[in-house]
C-alpha positions as CSV (number, residue, x, y, z in Angstrom):
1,X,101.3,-39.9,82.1
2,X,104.3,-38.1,83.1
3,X,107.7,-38.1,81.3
4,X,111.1,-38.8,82.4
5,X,111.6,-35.4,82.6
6,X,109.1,-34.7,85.6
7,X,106.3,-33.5,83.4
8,X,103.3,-34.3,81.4
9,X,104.3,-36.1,77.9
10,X,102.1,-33.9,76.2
11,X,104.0,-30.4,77.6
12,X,107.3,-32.1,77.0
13,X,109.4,-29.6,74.4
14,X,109.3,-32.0,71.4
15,X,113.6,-32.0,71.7
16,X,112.8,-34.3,74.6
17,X,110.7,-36.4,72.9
18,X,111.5,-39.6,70.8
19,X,112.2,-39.9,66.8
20,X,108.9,-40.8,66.3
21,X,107.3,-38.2,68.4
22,X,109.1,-35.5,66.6
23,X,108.1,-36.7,63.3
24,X,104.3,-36.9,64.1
25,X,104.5,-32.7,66.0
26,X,106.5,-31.7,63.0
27,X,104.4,-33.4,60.3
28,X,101.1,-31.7,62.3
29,X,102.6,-28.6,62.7
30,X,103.3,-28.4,58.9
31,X,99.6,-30.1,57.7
32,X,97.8,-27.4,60.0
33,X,100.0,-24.3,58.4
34,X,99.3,-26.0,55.2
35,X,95.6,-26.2,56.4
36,X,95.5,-22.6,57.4
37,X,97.5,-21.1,54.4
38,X,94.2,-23.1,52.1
39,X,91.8,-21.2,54.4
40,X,93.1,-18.0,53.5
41,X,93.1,-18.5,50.1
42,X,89.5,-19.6,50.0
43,X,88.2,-16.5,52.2
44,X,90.2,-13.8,50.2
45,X,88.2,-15.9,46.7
46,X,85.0,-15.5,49.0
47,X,85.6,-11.7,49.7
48,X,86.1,-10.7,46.3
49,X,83.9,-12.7,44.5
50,X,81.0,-11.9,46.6
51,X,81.6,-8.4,46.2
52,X,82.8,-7.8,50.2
53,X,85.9,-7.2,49.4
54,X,85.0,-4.1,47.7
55,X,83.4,-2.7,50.9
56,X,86.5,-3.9,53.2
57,X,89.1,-2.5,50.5
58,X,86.8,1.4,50.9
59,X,86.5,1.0,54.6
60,X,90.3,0.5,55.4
61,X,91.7,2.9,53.3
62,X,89.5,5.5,54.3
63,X,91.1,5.1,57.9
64,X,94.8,5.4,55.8
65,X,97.1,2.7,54.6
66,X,99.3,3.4,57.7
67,X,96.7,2.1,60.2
68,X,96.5,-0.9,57.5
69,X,100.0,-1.1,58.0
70,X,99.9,-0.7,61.9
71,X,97.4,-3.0,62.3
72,X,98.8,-5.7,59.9
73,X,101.8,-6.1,62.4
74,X,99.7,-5.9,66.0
75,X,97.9,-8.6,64.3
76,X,100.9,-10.5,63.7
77,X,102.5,-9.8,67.0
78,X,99.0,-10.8,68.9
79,X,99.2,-14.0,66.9
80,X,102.8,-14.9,67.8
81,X,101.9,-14.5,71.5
82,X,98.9,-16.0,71.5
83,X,100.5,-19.1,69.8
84,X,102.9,-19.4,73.1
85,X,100.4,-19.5,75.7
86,X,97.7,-21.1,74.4
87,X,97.6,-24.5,76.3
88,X,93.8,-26.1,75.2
89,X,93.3,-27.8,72.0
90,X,90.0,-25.6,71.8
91,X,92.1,-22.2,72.3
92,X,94.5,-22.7,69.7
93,X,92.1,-23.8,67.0
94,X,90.2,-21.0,67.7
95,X,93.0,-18.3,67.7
96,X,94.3,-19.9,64.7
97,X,90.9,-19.6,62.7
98,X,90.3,-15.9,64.3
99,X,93.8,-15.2,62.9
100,X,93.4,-16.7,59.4
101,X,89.9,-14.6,59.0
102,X,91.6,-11.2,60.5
103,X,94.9,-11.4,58.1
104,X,92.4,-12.4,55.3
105,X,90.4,-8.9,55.5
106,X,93.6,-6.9,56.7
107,X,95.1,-8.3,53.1
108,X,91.8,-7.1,51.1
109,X,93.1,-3.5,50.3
110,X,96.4,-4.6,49.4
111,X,95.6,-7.8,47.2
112,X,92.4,-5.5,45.7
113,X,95.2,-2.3,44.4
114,X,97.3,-5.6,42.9
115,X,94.3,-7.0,41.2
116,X,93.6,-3.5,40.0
117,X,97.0,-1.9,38.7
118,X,99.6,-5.5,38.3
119,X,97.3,-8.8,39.2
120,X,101.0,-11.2,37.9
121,X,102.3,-10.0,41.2
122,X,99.8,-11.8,43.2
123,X,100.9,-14.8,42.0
124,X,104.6,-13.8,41.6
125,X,105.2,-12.3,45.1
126,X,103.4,-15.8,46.3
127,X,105.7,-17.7,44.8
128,X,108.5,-15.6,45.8
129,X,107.2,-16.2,49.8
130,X,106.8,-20.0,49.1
131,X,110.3,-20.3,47.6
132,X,112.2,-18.3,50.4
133,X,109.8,-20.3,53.4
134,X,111.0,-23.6,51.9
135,X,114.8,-22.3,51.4
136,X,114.8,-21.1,55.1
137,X,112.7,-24.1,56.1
138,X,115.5,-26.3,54.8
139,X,118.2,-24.1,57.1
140,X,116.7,-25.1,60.2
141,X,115.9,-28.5,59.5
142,X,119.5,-29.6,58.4
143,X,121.6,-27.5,60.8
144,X,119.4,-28.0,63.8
145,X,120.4,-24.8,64.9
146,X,118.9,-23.1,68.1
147,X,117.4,-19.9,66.5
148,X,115.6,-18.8,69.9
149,X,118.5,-16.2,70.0
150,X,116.5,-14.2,67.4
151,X,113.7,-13.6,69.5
152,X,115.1,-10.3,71.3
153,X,116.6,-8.9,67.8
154,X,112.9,-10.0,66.7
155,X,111.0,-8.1,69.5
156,X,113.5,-5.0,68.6
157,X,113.0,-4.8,65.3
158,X,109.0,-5.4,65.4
159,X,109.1,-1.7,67.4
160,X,111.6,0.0,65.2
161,X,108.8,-0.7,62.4
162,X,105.9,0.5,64.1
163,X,108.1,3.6,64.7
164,X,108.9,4.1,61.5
165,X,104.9,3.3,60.2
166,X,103.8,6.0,62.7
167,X,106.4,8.3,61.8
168,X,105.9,8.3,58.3
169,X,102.1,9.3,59.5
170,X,102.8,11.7,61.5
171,X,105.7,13.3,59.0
172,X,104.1,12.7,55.9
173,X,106.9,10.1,54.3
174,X,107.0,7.4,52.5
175,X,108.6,4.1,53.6
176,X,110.0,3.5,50.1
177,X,111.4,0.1,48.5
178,X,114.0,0.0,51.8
179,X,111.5,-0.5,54.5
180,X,109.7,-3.5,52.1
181,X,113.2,-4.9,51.8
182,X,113.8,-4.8,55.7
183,X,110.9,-6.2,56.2
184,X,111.4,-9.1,54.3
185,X,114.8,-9.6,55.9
186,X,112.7,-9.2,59.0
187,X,110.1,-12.4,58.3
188,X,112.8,-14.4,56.9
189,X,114.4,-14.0,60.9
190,X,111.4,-14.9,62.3
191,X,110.8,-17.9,59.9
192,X,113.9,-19.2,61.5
193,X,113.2,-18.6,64.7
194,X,109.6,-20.1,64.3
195,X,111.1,-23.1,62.8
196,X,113.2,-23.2,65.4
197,X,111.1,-23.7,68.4
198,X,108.7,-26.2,66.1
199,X,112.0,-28.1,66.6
200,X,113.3,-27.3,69.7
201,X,110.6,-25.5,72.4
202,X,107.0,-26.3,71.7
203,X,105.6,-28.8,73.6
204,X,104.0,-31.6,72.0
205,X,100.0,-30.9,72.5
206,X,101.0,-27.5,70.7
207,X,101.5,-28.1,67.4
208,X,98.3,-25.5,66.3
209,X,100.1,-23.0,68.3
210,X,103.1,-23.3,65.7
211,X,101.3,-23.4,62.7
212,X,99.7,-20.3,63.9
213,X,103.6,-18.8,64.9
214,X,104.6,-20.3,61.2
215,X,101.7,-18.5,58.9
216,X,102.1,-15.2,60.8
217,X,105.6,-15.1,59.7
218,X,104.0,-16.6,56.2
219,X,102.0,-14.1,55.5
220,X,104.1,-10.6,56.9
221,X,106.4,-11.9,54.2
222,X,103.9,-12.3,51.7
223,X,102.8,-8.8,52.6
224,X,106.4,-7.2,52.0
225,X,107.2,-9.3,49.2
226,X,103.9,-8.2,47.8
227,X,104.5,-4.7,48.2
228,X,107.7,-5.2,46.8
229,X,106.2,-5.7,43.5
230,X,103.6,-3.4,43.6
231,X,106.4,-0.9,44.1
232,X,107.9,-1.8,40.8
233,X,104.8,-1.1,38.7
C-alpha cells in the first residue's frame, strides 16, 4: 500500500504520517528503549552475580582503560549507523539485542571500580542520566524543533574525542573532569538530535532502529555521568 507521498506507508518519515500514526511509532519507539534499557540492567545483575563480571572487568583492563574508552564509542557510533539502515524487522531486533549485550560487558569494568571504591554513584549518576534524558526529551517534544542540524557538529565532535582518547594513550595524560563534562554536553546533543528524527525522519516500520539510536545516546551519557562521580571520590 503506497502513501500519498509515492512510497510505501510503512517507509513514510512518521512527519508524514497521521496523528494517530505518530502516536503508535512514538509510543513503540519509547516501549522498545524502555525494553532495552530493562535488558541491560538484568545482564550487568547476571554478570556480576555469576561471577563473569569479574573475568570481563580483568580482561578489559589488562588491554587499558583507553581501548575501554575507544571501544565504548565505536560501539556507539556502529549502533547509531546501524540504527539508520536497518530496513527488516529481523535486522533491527537483532542489532538492538547485539548492542544491549556489547554495552553491557563494555560497562563491566567501569560499573565493577564503582561497586568497589563509591557503589551510591551507580545509582546516583543513573538518576542523573534519567533526569537530564526526560528534561531534553521534553525540549524536543514541545518545540518540535528540527534537531537534524546537529548531526554534522555530532559527527565532528565524536572524532575530536577519539583524538583526544588516543592521545592521552599515546602521551600519557589524563582526560580529567573536562573531557567527562564535554562529553555529557556531547550525549545531551545527540539526545536531541535522536529525538528529533523519532519525530521527524524515521520511517514508520523503524521504530527498533530508534530505540536503538535513543539507548546509545542513553547509555554514553550514563557512562560520562558515571565517570563524573567516580571522579569526585
Amino acid at each position: 500500500m503506497s502513501s500519498q507521498y509515492g512510497m510505501p506507508a510503512a517507509s513514510m518519515p512518521v512527519a508524514y504520517a497521521s496523528v494517530e500514526e505518530r502516536a503508535d511509532f512514538i509510543t513503540k519507539t519509547y516501549m522498545h528503549l524502555f525494553g532495552a534499557m530493562i535488558a541491560f540492567t538484568l545482564i550487568e545483575v547476571y554478570l556480576f552475580t555469576s561471577g563473569l563480571a569479574d573475568v570481563i572487568a580483568g580482561a578489559l583492563l589488562g588491554v587499558g582503560w583507553w581501548v575501554v574508552l575507544g571501544g565504548f564509542m565505536v560501539v556507539g557510533w556502529f549502533a547509531s549507523r546501524t540504527a539508520m539502515r536497518a530496513t527488516s524487522a529481523a535486522s533491527q531486533y537483532g542489532a538492538l539485542a547485539a548492542f544491549v549485550v556489547a554495552e553491557a560487558i563494555i560497562f563491566v569494568p567501569m560499573l565493577y571500580y564503582a561497586m568497589a571504591y563509591a557503589p551510591t554513584a551507580i545509582n546516583s549518576a543513573a538518576i542523573v542520566t534519567l533526569l537530564g534524558f526526560a528534561a531534553l526529551t521534553a525540549v524536543a517534544f514541545t518545540t518540535r524543533k528540527d534537531f537534524s542540524f546537529l548531526g554534522g557538529l555530532l559527527r565532528w565532535g565524536f572524532i575530536c574525542a577519539l583524538i583526544l582518547i588516543g592521545a592521552s594513550f599515546i602521551f600519557g595524560f589524563q582526560l580529567g573532569t573536562f573531557f567527562s563534562v564535554g562529553m555529557i554536553a556531547f550525549a545531551g546533543g545527540a539526545i536531541l538530535y535522536d529525538t528529533s528524527n523519532v519525530l521527524h525522519h524515521y520511517p514508520q516500520d523503524r521504530h527498533v532502529a530508534a530505540a536503538l539510536s535513543l539507548f546509545a545516546s542513553v547509555a554514553l551519557m550514563f557512562w560520562y555521568v558515571l565517570q563524573l562521580f567516580l571522579s569526585r571520590d
